[in-house]
FIKOLZA-1660 file (N, C-alpha, C; in steps of 0.1 Angstrom, whole numbers, plus 5000, padded with zeros to 4 digits):
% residues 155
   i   px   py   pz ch aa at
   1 5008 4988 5000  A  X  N
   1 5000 5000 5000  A  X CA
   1 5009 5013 5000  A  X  C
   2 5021 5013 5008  A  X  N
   2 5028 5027 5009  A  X CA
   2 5034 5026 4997  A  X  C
   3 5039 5014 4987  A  X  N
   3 5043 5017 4975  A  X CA
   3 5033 5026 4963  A  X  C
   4 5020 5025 4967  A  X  N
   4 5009 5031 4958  A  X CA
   4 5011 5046 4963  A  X  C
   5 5011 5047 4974  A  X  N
   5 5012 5061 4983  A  X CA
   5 5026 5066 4970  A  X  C
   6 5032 5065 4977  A  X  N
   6 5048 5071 4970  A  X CA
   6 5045 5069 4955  A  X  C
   7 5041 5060 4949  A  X  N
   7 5042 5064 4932  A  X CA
   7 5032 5074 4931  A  X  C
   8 5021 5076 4941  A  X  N
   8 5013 5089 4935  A  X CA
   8 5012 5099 4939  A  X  C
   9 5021 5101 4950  A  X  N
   9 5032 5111 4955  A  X CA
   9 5044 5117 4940  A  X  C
  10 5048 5107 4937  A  X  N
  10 5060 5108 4931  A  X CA
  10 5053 5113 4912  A  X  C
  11 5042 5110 4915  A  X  N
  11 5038 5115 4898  A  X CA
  11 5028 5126 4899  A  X  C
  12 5023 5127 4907  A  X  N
  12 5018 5138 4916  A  X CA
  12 5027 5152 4908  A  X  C
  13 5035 5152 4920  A  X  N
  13 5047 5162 4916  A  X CA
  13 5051 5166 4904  A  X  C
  14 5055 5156 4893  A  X  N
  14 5056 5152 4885  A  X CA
  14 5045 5161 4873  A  X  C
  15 5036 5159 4877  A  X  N
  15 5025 5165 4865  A  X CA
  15 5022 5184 4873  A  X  C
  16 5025 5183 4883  A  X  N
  16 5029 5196 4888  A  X CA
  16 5038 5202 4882  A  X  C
  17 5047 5197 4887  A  X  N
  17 5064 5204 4879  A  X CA
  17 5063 5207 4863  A  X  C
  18 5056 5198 4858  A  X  N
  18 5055 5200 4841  A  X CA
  18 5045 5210 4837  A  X  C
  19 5043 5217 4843  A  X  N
  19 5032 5227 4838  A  X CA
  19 5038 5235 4831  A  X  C
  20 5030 5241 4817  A  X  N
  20 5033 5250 4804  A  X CA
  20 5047 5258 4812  A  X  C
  21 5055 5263 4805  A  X  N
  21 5062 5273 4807  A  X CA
  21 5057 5289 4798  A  X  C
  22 5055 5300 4805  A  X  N
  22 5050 5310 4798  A  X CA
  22 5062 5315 4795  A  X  C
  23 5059 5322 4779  A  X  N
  23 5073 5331 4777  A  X CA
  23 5074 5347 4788  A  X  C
  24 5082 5348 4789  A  X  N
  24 5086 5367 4797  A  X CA
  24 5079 5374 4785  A  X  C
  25 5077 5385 4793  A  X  N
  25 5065 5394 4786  A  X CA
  25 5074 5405 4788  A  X  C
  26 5078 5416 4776  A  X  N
  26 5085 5425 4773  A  X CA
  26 5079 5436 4778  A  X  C
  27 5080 5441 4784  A  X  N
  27 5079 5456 4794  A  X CA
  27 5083 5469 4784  A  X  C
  28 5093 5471 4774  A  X  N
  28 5103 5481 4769  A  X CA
  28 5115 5480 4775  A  X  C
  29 5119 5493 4766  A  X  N
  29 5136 5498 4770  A  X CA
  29 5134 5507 4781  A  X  C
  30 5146 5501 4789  A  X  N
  30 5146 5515 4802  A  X CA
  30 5157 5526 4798  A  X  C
  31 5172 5521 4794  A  X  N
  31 5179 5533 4793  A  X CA
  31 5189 5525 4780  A  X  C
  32 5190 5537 4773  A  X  N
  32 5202 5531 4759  A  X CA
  32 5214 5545 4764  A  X  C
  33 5228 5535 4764  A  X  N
  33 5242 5540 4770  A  X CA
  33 5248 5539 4755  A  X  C
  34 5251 5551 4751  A  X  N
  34 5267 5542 4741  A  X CA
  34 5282 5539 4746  A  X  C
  35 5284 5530 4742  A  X  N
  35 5295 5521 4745  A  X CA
  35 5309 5524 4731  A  X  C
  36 5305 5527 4724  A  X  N
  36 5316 5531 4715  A  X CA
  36 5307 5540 4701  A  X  C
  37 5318 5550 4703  A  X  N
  37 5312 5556 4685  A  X CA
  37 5317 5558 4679  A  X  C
  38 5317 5551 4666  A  X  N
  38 5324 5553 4656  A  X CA
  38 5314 5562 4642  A  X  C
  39 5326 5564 4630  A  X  N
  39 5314 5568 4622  A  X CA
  39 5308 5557 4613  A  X  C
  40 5312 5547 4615  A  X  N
  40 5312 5534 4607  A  X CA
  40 5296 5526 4617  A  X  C
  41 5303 5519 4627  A  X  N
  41 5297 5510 4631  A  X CA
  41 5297 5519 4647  A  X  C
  42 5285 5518 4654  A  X  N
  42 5287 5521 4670  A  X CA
  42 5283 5510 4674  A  X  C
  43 5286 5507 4689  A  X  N
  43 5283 5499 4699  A  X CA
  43 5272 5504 4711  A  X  C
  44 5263 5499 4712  A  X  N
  44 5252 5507 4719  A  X CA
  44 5246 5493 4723  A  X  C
  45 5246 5503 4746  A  X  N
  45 5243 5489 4752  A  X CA
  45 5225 5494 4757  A  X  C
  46 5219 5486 4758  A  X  N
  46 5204 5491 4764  A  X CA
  46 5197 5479 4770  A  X  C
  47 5192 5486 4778  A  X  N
  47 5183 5473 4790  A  X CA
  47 5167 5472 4786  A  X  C
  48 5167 5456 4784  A  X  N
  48 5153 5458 4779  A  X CA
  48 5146 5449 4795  A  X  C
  49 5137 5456 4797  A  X  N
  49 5130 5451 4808  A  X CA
  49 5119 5441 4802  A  X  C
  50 5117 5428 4808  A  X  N
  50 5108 5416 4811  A  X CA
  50 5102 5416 4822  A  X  C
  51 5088 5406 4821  A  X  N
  51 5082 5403 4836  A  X CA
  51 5079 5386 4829  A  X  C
  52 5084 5385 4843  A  X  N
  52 5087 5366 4845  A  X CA
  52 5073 5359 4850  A  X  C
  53 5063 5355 4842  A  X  N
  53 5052 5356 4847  A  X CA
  53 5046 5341 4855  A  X  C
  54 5062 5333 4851  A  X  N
  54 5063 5318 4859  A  X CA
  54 5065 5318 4874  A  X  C
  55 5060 5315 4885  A  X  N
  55 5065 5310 4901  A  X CA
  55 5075 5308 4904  A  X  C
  56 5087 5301 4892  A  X  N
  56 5098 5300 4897  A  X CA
  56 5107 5306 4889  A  X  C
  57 5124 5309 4893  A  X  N
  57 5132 5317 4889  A  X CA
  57 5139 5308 4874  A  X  C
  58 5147 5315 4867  A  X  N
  58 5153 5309 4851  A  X CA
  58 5165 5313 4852  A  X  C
  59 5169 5310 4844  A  X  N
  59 5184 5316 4837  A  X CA
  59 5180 5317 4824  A  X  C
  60 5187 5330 4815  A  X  N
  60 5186 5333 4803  A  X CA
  60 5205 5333 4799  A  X  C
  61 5204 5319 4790  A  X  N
  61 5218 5314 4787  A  X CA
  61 5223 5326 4775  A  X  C
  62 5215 5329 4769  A  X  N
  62 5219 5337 4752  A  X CA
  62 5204 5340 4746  A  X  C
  63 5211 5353 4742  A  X  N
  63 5195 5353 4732  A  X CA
  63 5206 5369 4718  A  X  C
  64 5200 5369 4708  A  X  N
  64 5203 5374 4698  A  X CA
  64 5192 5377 4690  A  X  C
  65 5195 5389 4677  A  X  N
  65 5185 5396 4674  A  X CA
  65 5184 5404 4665  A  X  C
  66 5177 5412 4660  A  X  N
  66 5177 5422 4650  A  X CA
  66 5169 5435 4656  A  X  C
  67 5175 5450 4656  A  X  N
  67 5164 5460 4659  A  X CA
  67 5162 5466 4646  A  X  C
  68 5150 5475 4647  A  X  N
  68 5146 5485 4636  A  X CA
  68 5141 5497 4646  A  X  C
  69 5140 5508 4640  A  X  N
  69 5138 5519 4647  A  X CA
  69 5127 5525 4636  A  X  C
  70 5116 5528 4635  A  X  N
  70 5105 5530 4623  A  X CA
  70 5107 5516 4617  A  X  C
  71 5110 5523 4604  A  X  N
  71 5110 5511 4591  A  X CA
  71 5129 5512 4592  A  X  C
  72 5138 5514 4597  A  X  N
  72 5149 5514 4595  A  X CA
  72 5162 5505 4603  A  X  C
  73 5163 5497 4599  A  X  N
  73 5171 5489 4605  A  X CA
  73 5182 5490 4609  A  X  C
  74 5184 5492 4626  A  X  N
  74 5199 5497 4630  A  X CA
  74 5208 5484 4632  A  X  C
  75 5206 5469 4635  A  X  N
  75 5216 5467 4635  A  X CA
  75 5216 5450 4643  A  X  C
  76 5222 5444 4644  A  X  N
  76 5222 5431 4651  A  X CA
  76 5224 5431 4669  A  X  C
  77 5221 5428 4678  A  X  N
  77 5220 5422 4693  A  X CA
  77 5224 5412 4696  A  X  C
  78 5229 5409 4708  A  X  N
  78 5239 5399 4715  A  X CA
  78 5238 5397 4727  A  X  C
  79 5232 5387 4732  A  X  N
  79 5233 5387 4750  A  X CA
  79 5241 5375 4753  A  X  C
  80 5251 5377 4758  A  X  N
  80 5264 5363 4754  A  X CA
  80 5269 5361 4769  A  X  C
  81 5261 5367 4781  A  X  N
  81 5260 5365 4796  A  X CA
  81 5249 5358 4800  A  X  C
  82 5249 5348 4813  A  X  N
  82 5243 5341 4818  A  X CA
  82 5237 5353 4826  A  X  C
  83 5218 5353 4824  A  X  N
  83 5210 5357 4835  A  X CA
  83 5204 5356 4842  A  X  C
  84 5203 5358 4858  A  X  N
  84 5189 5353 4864  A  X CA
  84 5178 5359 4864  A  X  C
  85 5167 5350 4861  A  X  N
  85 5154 5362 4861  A  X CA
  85 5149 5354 4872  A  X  C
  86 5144 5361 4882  A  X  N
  86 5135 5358 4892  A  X CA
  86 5121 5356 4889  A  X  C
  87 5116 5346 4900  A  X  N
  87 5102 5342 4897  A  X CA
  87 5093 5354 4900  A  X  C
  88 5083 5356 4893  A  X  N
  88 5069 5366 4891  A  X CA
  88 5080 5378 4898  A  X  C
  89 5088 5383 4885  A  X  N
  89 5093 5395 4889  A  X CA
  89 5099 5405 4875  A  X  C
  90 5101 5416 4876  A  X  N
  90 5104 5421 4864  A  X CA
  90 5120 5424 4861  A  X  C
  91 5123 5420 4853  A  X  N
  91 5140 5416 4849  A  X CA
  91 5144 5423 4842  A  X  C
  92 5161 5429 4840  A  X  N
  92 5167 5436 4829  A  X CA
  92 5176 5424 4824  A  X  C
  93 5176 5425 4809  A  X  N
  93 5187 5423 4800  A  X CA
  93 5194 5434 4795  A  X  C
  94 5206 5435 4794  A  X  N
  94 5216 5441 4793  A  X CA
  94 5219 5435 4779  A  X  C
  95 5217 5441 4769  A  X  N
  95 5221 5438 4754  A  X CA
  95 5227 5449 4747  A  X  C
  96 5243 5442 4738  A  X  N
  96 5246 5451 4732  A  X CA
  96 5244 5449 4720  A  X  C
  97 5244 5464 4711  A  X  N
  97 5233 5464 4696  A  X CA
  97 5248 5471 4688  A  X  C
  98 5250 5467 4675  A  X  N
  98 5256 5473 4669  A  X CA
  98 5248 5476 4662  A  X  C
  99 5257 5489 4656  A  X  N
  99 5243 5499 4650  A  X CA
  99 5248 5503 4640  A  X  C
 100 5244 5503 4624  A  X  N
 100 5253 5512 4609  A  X CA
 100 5249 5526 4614  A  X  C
 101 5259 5531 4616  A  X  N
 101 5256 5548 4616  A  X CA
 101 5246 5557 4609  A  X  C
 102 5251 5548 4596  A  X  N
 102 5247 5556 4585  A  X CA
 102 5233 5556 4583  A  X  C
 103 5229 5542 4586  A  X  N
 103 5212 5537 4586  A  X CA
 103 5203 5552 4598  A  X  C
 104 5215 5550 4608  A  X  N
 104 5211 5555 4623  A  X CA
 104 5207 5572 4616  A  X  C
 105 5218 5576 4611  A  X  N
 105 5217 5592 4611  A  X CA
 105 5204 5591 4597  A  X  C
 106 5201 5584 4587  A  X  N
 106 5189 5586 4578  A  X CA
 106 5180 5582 4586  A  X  C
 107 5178 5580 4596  A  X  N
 107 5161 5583 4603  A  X CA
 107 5162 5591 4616  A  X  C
 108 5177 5596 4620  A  X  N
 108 5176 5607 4634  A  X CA
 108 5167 5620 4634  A  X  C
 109 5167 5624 4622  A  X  N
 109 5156 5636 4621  A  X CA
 109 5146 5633 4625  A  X  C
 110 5136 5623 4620  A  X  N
 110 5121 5620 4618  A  X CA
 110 5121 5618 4637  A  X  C
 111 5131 5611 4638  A  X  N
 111 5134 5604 4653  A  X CA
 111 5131 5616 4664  A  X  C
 112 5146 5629 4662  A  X  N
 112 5142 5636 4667  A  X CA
 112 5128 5647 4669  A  X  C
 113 5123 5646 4660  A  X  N
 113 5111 5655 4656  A  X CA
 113 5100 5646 4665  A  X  C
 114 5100 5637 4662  A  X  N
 114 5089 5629 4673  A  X CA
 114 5091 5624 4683  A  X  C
 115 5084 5627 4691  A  X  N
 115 5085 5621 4708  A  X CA
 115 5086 5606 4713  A  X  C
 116 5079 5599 4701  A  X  N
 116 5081 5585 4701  A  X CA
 116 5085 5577 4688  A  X  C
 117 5089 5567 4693  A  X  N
 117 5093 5558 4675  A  X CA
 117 5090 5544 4682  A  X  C
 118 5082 5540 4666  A  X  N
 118 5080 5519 4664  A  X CA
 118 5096 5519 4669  A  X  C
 119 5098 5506 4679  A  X  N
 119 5107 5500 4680  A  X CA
 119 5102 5486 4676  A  X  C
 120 5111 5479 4667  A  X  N
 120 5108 5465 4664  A  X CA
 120 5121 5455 4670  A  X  C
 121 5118 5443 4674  A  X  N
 121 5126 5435 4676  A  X CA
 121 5119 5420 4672  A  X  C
 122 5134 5411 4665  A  X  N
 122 5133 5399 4666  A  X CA
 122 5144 5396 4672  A  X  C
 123 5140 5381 4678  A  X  N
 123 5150 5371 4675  A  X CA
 123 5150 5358 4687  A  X  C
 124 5160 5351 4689  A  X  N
 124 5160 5339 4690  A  X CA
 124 5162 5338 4710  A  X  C
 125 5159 5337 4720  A  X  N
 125 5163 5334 4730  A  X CA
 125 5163 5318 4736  A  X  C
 126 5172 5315 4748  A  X  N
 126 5174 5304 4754  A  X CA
 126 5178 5308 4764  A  X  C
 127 5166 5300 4777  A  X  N
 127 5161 5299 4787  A  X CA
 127 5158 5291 4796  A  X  C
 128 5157 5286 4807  A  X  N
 128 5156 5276 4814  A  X CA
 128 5158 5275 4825  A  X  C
 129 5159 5262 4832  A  X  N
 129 5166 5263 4852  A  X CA
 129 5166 5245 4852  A  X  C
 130 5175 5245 4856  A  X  N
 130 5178 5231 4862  A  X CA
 130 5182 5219 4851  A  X  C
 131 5190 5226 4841  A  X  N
 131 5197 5216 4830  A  X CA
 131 5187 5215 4820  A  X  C
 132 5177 5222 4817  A  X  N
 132 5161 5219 4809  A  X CA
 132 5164 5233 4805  A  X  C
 133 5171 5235 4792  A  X  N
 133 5166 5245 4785  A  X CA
 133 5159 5245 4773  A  X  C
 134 5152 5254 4762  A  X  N
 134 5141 5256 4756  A  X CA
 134 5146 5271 4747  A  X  C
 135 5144 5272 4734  A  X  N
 135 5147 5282 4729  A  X CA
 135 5133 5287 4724  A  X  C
 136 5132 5305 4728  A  X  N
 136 5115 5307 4730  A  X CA
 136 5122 5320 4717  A  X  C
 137 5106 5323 4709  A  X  N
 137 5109 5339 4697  A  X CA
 137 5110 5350 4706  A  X  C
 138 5118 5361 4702  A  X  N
 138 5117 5376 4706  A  X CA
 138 5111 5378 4699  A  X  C
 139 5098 5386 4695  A  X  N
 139 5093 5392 4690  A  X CA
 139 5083 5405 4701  A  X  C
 140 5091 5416 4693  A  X  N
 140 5083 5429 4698  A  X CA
 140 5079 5443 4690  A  X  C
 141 5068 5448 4687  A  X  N
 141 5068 5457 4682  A  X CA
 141 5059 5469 4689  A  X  C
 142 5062 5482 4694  A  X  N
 142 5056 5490 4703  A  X CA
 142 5065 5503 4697  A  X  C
 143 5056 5513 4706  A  X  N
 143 5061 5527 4707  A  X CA
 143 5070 5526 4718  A  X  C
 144 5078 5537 4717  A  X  N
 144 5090 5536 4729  A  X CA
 144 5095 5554 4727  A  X  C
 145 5092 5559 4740  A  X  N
 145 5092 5573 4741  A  X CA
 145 5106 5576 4747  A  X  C
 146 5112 5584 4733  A  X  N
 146 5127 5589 4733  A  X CA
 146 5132 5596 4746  A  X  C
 147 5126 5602 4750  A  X  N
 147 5129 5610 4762  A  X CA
 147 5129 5601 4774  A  X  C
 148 5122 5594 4776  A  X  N
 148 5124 5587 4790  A  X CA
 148 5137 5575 4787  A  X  C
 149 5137 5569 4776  A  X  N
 149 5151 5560 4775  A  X CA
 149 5162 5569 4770  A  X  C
 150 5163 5572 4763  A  X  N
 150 5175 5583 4757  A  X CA
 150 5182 5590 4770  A  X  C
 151 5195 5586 4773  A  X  N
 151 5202 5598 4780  A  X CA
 151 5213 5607 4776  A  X  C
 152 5209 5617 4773  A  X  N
 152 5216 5622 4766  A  X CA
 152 5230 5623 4774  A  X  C
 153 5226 5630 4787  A  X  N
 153 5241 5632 4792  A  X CA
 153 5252 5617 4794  A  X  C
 154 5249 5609 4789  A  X  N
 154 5255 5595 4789  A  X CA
 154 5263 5597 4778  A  X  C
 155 5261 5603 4766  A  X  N
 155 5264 5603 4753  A  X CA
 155 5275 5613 4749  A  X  C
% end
């Protein structure tokens, strides 16, 4: 009889533990820093905030990407650090974006003129906890208000 006990103890848990995994839900950019400027190519680092909408904590092993700013494509992303996200909490990635200048300065007018710009993002992330990882899409497309991310005195 206690062997029935424990196997349905033991699969119990089991159909518990396996419940869906939700993907992180993208919040926006909190602050874009440059990291190098060149007139060619810049390095520009920016924190994009997530909320972890699972009970328990992850690691984010790598994730990579593409941004556009309107219709204009600045440049490829890289998160090549191990992160913790905490369970039901809201998390930064620290990603750095190379950027073509050249793309960057043919849409800074429209950019500066307006208080907000489409930011678009793809790409590929990998996620997990306890040797069980899973590769989930970035995809995001929203307004994102230049003034509150932009610091200028950083620049």
């Amino acid at each position: 009889m206690t062997k029935y006990v424990i196997a349905f103890v033991l699969l119990a848990g089991l159909f518990i533990s396996c419940r869906p995994i939700k993907d992180p839900v993208f919040n926006g950019i909190e602050n874009i820093h440059v990291n190098k400027l060149g007139w060619g190519e810049s390095s520009i680092v920016l924190d994009m905030s997530y909320q972890n909408p699972n009970g328990y904590g992850a690691k984010l092993k790598e994730a990579e990407g593409d941004a556009w700013m309107d219709s204009t494509y600045l440049g490829h992303f890289l998160v090549d650090t191990t992160i913790d996200i905490p369970a039901n909490s809201v998390f930064l990635v620290p990603v750095t974006l190379q950027v073509d200048m050249k793309k960057l300065l043919q849409n800074s007018i429209t950019a500066l003129l307006n208080k907000q710009v489409e930011i678009r993002l793809t790409g590929t992330a990998k996620a997990g906890r306890k040797g069980v990882y899973r590769r989930f899409p970035i995809s995001y497309k929203g307004k994102q208000d230049l003034s509150k991310i932009l610091k200028l005195s950083d620049m």
